[in-house]
Biopython code that builds the backbone (N, CA, C, O; Angstrom):
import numpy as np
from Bio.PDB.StructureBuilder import StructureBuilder

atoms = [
    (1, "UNK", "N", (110.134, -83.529, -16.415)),
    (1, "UNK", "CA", (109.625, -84.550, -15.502)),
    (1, "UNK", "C", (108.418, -85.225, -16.160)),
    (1, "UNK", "O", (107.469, -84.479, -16.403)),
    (2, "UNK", "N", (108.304, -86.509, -16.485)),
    (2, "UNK", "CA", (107.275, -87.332, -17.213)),
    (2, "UNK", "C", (106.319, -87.773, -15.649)),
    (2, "UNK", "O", (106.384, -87.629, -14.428)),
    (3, "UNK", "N", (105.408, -88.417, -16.774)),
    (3, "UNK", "CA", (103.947, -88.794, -15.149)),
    (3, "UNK", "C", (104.536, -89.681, -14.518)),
    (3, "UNK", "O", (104.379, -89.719, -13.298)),
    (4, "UNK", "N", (105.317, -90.571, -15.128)),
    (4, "UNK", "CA", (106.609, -91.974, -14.099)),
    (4, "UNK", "C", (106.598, -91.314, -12.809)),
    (4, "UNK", "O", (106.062, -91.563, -11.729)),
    (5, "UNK", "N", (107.440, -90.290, -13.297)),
    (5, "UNK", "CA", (108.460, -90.337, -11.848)),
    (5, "UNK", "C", (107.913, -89.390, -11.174)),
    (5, "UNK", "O", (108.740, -88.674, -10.609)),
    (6, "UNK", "N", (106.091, -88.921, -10.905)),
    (6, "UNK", "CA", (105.840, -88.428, -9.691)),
    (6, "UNK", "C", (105.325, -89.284, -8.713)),
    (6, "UNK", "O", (105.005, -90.439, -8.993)),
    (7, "UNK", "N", (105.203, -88.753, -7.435)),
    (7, "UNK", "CA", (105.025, -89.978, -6.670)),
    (7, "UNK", "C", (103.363, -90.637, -6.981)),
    (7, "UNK", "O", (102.397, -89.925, -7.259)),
    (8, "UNK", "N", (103.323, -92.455, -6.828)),
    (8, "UNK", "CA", (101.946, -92.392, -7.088)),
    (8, "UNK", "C", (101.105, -92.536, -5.877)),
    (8, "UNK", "O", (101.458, -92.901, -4.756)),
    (9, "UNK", "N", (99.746, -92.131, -6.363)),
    (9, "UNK", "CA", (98.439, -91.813, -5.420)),
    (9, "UNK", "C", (98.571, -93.087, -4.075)),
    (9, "UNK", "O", (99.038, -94.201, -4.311)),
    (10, "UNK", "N", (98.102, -92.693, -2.766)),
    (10, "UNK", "CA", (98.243, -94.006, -2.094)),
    (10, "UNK", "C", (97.122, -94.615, -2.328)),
    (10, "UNK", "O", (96.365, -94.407, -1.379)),
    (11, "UNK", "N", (96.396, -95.598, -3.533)),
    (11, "UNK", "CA", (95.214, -96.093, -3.465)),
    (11, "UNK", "C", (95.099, -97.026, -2.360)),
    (11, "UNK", "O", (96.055, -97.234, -1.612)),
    (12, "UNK", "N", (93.774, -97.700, -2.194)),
    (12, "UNK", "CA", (93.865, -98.589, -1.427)),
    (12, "UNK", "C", (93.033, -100.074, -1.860)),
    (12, "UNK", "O", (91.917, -100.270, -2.340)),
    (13, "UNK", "N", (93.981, -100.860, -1.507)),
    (13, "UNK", "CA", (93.908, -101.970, -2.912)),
    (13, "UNK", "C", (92.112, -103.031, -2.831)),
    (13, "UNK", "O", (91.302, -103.255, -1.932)),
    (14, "UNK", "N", (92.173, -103.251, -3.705)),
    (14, "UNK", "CA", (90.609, -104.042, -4.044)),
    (14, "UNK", "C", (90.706, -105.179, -4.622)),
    (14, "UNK", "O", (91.712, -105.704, -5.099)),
    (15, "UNK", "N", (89.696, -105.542, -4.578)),
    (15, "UNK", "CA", (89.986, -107.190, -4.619)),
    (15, "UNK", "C", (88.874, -107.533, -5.986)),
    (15, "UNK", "O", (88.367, -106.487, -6.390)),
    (16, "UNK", "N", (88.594, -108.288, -6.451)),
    (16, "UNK", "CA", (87.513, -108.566, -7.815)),
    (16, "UNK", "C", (86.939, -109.871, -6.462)),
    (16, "UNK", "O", (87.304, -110.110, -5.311)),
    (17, "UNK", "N", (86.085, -110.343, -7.218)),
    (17, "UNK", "CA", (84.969, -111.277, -6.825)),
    (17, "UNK", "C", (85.751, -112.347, -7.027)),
    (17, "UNK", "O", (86.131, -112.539, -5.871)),
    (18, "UNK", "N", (86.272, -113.202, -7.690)),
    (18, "UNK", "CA", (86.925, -114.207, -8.182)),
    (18, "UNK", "C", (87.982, -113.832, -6.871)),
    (18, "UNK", "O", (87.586, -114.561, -5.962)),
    (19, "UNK", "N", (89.056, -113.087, -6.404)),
    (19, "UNK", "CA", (89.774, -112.596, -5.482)),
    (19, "UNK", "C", (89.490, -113.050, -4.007)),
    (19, "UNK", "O", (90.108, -113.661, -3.135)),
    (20, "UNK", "N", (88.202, -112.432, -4.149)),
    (20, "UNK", "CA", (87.711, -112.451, -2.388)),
    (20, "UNK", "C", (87.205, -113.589, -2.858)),
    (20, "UNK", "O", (87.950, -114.210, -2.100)),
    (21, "UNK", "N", (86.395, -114.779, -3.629)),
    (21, "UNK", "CA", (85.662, -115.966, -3.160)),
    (21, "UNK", "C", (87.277, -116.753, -2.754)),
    (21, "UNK", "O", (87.405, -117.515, -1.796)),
    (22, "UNK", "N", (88.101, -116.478, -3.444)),
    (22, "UNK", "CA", (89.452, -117.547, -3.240)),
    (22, "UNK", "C", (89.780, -117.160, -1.948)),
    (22, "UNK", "O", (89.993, -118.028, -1.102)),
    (23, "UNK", "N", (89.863, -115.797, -1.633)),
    (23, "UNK", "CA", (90.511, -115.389, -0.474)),
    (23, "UNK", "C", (89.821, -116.569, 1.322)),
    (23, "UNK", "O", (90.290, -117.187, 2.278)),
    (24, "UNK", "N", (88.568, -116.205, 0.743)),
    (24, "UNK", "CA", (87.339, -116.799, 1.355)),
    (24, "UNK", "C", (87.125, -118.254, 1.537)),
    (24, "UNK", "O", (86.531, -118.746, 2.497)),
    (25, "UNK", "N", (87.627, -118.877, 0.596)),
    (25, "UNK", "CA", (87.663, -120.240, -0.096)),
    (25, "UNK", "C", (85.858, -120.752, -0.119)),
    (25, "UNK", "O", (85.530, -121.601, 0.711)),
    (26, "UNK", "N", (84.960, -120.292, -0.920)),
    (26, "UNK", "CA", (84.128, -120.038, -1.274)),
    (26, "UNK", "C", (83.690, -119.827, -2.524)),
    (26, "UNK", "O", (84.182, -118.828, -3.047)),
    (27, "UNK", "N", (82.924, -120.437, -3.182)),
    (27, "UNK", "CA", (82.354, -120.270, -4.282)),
    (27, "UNK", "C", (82.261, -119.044, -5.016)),
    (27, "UNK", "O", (81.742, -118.184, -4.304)),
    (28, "UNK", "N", (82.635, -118.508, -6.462)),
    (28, "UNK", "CA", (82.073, -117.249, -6.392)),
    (28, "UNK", "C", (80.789, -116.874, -6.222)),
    (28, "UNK", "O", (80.374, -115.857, -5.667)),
    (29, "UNK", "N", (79.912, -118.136, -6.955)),
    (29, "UNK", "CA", (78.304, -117.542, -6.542)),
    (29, "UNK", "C", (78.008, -117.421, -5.320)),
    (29, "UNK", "O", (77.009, -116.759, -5.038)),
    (30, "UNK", "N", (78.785, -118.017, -4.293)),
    (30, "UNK", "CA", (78.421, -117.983, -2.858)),
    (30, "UNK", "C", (78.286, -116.053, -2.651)),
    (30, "UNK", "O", (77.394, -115.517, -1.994)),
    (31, "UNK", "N", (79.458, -115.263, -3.428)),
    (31, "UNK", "CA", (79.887, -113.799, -3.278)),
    (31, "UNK", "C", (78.313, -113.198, -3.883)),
    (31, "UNK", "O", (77.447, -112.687, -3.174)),
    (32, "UNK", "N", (78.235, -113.411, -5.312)),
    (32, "UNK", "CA", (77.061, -113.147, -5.844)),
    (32, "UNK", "C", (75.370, -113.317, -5.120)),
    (32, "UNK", "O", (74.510, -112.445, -4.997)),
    (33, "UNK", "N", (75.340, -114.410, -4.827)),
    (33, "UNK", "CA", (74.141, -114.573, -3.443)),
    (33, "UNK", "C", (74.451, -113.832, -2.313)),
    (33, "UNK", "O", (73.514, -113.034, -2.290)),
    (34, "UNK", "N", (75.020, -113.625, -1.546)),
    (34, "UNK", "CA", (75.103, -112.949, -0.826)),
    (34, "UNK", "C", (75.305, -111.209, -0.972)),
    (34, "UNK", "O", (75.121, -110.363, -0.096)),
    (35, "UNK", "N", (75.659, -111.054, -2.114)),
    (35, "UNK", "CA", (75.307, -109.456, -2.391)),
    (35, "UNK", "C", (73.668, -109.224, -2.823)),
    (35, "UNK", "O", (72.928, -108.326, -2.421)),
    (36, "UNK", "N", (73.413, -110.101, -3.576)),
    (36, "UNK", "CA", (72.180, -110.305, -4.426)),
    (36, "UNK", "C", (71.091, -110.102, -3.161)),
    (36, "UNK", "O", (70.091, -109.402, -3.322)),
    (37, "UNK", "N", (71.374, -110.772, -1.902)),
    (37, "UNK", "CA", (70.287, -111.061, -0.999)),
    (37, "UNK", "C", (70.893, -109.836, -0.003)),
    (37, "UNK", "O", (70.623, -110.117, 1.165)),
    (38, "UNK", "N", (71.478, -108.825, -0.093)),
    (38, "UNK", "CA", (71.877, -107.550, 0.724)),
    (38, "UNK", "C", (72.147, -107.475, 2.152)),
    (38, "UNK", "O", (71.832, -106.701, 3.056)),
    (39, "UNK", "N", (73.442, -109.470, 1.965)),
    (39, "UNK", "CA", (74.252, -109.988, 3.489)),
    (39, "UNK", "C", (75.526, -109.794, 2.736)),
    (39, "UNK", "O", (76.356, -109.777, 3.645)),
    (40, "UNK", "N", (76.343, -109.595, 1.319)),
    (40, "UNK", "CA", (77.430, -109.603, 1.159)),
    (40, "UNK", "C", (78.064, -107.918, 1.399)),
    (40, "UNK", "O", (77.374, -106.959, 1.749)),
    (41, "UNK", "N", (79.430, -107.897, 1.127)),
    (41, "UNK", "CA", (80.186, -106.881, 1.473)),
    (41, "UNK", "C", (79.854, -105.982, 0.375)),
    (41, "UNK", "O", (79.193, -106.331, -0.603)),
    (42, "UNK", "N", (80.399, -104.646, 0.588)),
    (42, "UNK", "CA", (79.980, -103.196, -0.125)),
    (42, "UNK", "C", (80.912, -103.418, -1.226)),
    (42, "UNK", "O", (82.057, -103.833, -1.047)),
    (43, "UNK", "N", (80.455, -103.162, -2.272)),
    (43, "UNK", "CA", (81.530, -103.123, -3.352)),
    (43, "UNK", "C", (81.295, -102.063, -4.744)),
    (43, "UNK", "O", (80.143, -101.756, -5.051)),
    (44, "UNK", "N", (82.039, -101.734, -5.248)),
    (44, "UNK", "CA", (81.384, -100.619, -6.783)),
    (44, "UNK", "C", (82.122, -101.606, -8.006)),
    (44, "UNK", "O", (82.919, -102.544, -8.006)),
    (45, "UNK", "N", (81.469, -100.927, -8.895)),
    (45, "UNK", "CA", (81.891, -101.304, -10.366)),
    (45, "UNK", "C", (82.649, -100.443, -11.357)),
    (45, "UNK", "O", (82.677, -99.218, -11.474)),
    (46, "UNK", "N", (83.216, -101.339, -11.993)),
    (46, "UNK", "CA", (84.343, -100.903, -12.788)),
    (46, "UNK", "C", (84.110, -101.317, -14.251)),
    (46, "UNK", "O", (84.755, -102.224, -14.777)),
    (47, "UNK", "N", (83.094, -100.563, -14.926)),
    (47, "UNK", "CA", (82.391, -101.177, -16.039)),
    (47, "UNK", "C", (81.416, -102.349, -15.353)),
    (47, "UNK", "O", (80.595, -102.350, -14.437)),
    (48, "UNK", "N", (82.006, -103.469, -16.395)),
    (48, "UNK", "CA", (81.027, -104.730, -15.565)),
    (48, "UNK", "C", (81.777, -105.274, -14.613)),
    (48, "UNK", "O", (81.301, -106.336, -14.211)),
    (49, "UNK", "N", (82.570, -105.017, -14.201)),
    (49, "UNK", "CA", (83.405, -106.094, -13.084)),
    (49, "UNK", "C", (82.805, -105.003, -11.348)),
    (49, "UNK", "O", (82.450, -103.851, -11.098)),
    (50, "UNK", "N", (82.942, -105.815, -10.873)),
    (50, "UNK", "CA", (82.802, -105.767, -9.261)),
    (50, "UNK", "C", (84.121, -105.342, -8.792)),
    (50, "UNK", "O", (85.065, -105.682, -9.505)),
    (51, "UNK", "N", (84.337, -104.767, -7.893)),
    (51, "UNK", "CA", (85.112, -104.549, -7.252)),
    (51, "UNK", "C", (85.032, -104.505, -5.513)),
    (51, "UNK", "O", (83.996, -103.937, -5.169)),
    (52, "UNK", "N", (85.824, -104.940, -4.408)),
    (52, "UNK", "CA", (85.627, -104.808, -3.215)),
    (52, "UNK", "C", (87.037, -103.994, -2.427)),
    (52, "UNK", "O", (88.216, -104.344, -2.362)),
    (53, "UNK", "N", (86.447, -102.993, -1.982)),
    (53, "UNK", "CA", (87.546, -102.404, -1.311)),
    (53, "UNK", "C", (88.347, -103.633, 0.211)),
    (53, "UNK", "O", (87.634, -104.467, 0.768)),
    (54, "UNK", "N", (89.423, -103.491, 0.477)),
    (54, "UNK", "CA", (89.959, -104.916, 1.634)),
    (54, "UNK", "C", (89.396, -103.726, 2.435)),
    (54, "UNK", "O", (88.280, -103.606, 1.931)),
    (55, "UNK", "N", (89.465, -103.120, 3.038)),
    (55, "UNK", "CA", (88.648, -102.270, 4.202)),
    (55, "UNK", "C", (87.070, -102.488, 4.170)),
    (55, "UNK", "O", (86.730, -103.074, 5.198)),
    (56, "UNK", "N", (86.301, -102.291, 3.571)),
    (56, "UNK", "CA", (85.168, -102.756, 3.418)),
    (56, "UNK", "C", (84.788, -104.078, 3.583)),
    (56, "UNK", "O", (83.667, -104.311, 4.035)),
    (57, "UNK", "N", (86.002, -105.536, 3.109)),
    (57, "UNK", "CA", (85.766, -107.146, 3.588)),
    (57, "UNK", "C", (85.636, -107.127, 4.853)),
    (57, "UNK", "O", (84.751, -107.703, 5.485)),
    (58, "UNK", "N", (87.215, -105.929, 5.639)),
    (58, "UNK", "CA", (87.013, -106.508, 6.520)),
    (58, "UNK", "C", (86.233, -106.207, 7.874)),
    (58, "UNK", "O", (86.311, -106.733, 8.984)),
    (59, "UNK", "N", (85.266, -104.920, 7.259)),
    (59, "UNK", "CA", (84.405, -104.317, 8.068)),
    (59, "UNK", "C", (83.338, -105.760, 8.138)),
    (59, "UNK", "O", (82.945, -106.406, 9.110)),
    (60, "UNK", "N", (83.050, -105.944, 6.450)),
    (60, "UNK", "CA", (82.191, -106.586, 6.419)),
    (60, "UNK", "C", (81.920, -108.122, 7.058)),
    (60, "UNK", "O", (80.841, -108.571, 7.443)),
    (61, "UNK", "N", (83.517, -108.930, 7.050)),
    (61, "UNK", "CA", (83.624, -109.795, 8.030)),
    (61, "UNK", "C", (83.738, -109.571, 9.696)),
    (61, "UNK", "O", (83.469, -110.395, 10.570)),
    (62, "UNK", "N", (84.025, -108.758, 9.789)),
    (62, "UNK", "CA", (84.081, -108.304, 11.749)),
    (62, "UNK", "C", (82.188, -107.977, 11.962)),
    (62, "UNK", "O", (81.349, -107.954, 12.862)),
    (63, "UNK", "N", (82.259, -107.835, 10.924)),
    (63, "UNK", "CA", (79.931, -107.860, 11.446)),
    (63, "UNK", "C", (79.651, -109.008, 11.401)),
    (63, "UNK", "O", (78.781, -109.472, 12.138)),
    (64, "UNK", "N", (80.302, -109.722, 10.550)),
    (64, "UNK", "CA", (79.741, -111.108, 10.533)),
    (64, "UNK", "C", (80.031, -112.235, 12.205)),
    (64, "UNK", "O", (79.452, -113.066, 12.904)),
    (65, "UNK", "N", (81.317, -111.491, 12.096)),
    (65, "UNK", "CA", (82.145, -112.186, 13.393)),
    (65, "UNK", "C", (81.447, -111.569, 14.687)),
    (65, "UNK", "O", (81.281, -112.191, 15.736)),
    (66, "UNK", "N", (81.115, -110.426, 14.483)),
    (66, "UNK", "CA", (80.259, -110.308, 16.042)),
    (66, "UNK", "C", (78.770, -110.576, 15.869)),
    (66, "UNK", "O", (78.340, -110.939, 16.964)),
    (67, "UNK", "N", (77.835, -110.552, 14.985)),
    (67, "UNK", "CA", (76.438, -110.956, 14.633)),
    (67, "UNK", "C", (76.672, -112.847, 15.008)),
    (67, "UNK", "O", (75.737, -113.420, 15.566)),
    (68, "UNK", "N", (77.522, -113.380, 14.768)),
    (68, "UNK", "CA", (77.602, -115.141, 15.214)),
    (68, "UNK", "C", (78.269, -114.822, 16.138)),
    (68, "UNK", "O", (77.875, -115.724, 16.877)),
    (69, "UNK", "N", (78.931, -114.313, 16.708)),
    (69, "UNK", "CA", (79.057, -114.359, 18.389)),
    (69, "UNK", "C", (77.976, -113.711, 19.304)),
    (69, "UNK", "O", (77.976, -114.212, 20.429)),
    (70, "UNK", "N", (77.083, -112.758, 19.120)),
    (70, "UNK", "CA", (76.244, -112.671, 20.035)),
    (70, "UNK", "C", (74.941, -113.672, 19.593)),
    (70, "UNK", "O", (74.134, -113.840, 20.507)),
    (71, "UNK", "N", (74.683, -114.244, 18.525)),
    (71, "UNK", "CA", (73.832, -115.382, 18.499)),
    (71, "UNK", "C", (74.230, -116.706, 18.877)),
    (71, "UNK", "O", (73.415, -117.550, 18.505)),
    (72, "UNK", "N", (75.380, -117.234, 19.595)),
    (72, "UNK", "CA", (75.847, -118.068, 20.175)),
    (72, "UNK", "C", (75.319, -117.897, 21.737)),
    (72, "UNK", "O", (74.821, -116.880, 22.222)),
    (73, "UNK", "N", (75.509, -118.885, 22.250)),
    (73, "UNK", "CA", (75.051, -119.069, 24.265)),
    (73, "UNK", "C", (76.304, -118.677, 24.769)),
    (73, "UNK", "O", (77.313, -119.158, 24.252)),
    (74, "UNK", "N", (76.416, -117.716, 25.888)),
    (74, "UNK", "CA", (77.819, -117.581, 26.144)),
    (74, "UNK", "C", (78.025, -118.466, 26.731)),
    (74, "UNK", "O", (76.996, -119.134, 26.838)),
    (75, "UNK", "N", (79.200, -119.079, 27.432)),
    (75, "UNK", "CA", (79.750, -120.110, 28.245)),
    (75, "UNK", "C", (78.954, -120.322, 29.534)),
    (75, "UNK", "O", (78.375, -119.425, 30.146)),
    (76, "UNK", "N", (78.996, -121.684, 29.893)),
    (76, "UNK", "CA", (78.624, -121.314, 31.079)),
    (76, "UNK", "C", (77.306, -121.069, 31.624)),
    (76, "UNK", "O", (77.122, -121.084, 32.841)),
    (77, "UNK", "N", (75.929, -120.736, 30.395)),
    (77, "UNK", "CA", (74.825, -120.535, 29.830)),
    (77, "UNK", "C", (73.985, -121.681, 29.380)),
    (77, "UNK", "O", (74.135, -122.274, 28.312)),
    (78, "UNK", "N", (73.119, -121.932, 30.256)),
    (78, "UNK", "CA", (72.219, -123.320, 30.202)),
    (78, "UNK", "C", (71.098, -122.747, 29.226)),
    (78, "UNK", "O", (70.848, -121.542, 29.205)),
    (79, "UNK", "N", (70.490, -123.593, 28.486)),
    (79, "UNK", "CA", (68.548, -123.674, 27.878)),
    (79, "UNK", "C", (67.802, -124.061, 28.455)),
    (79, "UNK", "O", (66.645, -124.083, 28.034)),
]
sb = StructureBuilder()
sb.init_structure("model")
sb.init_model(0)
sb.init_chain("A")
sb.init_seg("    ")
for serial, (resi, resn, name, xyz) in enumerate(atoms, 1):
    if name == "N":
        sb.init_residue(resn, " ", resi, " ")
    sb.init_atom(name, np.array(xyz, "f"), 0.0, 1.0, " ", f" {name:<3s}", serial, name[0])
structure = sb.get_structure()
């Protein structure tokens, strides 16, 4: 039995910086500033490259999505 044909590991897939700014449709430096200033998503390195786990984007976007919804007026809500 060769290493082929055992079953492989279930990783769980990651994205590079170039990846998520497209995914994002966003600049990559937009990714880079925002890690740089400690508002972007969690990510490790792989030598020099970045890496972002998709579980971690999308933790990191659902904070984003409720941090601009409770800084919004709810409906219905005068100034």
């Amino acid at each position: 039995m060769n290493d082929l044909s055992r079953p492989t590991i279930g990783l769980e897939p990651v994205l590079t910086t170039s990846e998520l700014a497209a995914h994002l449709g966003v600049p990559v430096q937009t990714i880079h500033d925002l890690r740089h200033g400690g508002r972007g998503p969690r990510g490790f390195r792989i030598g020099r490259e970045l890496r972002y786990r998709v579980s971690e984007v999308e933790a990191w976007l659902a904070e984003l999505e409720q941090s601009d919804d409770a800084a919004r007026p709810h409906e219905g809500s005068r100034r």
